[in-house]
N, C-alpha and C positions, 0 to 999 in steps of 0.2 A: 922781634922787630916788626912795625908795623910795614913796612915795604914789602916783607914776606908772604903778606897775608895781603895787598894791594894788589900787587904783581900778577899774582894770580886771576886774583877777580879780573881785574882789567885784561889782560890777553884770553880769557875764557867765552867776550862776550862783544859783540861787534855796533863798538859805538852809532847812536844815531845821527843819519849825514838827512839835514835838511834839502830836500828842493826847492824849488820854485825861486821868483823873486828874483829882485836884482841887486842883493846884497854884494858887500866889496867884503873879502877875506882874511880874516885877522886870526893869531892865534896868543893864546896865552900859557905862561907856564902857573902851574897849579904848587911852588915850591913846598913840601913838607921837613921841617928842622924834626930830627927822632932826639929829643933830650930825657934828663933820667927819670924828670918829673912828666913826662909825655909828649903827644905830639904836638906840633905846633904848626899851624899855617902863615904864613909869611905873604903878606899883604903889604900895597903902598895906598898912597892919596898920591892923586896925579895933581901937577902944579894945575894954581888957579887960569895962566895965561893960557891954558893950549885951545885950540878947536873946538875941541867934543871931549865932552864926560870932565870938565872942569873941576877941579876938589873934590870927586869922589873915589872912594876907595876902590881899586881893584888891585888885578892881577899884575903881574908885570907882564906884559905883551904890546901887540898891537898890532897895524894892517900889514899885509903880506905884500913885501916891494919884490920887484922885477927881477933881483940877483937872488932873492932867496932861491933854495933849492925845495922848498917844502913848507908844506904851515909847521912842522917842528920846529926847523931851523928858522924860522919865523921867531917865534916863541922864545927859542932861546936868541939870537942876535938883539932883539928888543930886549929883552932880560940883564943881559949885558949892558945895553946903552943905558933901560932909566937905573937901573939898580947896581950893577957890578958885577952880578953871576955871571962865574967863567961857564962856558960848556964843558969843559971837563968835569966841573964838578959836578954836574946834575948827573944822575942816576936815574933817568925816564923809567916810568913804571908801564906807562900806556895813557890811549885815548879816553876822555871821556866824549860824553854825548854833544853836538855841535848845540848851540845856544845864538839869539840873536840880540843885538845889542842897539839900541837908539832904533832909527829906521832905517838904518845902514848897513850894519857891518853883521857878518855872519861871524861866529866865534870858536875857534875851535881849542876845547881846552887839552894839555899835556902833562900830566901828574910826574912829577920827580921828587926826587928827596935831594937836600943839598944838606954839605956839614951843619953840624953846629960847634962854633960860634962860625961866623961868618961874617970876613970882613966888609961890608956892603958900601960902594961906593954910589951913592947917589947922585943923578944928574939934574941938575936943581931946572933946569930948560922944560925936562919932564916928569919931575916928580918930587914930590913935597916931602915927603916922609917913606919910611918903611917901618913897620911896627909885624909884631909875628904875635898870634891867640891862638889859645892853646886849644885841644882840640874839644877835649874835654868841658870846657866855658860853651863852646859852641852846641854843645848833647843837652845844655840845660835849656829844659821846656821854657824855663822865662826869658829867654833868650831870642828866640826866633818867635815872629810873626807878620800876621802877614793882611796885605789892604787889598779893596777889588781893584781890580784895572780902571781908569776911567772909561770912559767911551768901550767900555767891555766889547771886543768880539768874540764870538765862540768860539772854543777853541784854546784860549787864550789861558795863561796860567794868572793867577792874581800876581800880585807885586808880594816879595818875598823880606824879610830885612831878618840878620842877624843885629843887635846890639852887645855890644863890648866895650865898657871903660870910655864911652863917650861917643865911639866909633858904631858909623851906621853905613853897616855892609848890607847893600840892599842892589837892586835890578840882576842884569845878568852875571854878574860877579857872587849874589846871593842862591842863583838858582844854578851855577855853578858847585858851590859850596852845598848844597841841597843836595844834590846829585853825588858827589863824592862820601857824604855823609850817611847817606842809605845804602851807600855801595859798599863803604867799609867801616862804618861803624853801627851800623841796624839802626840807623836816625829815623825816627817813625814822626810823620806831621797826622796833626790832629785838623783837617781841611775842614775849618772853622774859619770863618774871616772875623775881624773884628778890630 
């Protein structure tokens, strides 16, 4: 089971907590389906009407309101609202590294594993779809790449995109997925732009 082999990694190694800045605090859950044919990451497309990050794919999460007790519980109570994962059933494995999102939001992502099949109840207010790719799709070199930043600062990582079946997992959602994929499947990028 790949959670066996996550678990570990992740509590071995002490996620990176950015400073500075006046970022607001979000968190996401990073959900993984273990099915017989492999793993699978479980993603949504946020509805077209909301705020910020309008019809692009990510995590289920978002900002961290005033009753939560934590960015976990952050994580998982948004997880529940746009999609339907109960907290009991997430299996949290650990932190990954905090990631920054638009000019706002600091991101803090939380890897779990939830059943499969899983009944997902979607909330159409916050989220268009949920679709789940497998992990394996995501290891293939013609899969992932990547453009420069505009207005490049130094420092800065280029712009990242997985494509999948239509679907284009790119910003901090992709450099999410980046980071988990080096971490527990030896995803090696070829830092070429193009």
């Amino acid at each position: 089971m790949i959670a066996d082999k996550i678990f570990p990694i992740l509590q071995s190694r002490t996620p990176k907590i950015l400073k500075g800045g006046q970022w607001r605090p979000a968190a996401v859950l990073v959900p993984i389906q273990e099915r017989a044919d492999g793993d699978y990451l479980v993603l949504t497309q946020r509805a077209a009407m909301l705020s910020s990050h309008r019809g692009q794919v990510a995590f289920p999460g978002g900002r961290v309101d005033r009753e939560d007790s934590g960015l976990l519980a952050a994580a998982l109570r948004e997880s529940r609202e746009e999609i339907g994962i109960r907290s009991p059933d997430v299996r949290v494995l650990g932190q990954l590294d905090q990631v920054t999102a638009a000019a706002s939001y600091l991101v803090t992502p939380f890897v779990g594993v939830i059943p499969f099949p899983y009944d997902f109840r979607l909330n159409p207010a916050e989220t268009t779809a949920v679709f789940s790719v497998p992990i394996s799709a995501l290891l293939d070199p013609g899969c992932f790449s990547m453009e420069p930043r505009p207005f490049s600062q130094s420092g800065r990582e280029p712009i990242y995109h997985f494509h999948y079946e239509g679907w284009d997992i790119w910003g901090a959602t992709a450099r999410i997925v980046k980071q988990l994929l080096e971490l527990a499947y030896d995803f090696e990028v070829q830092e070429r732009l193009g």
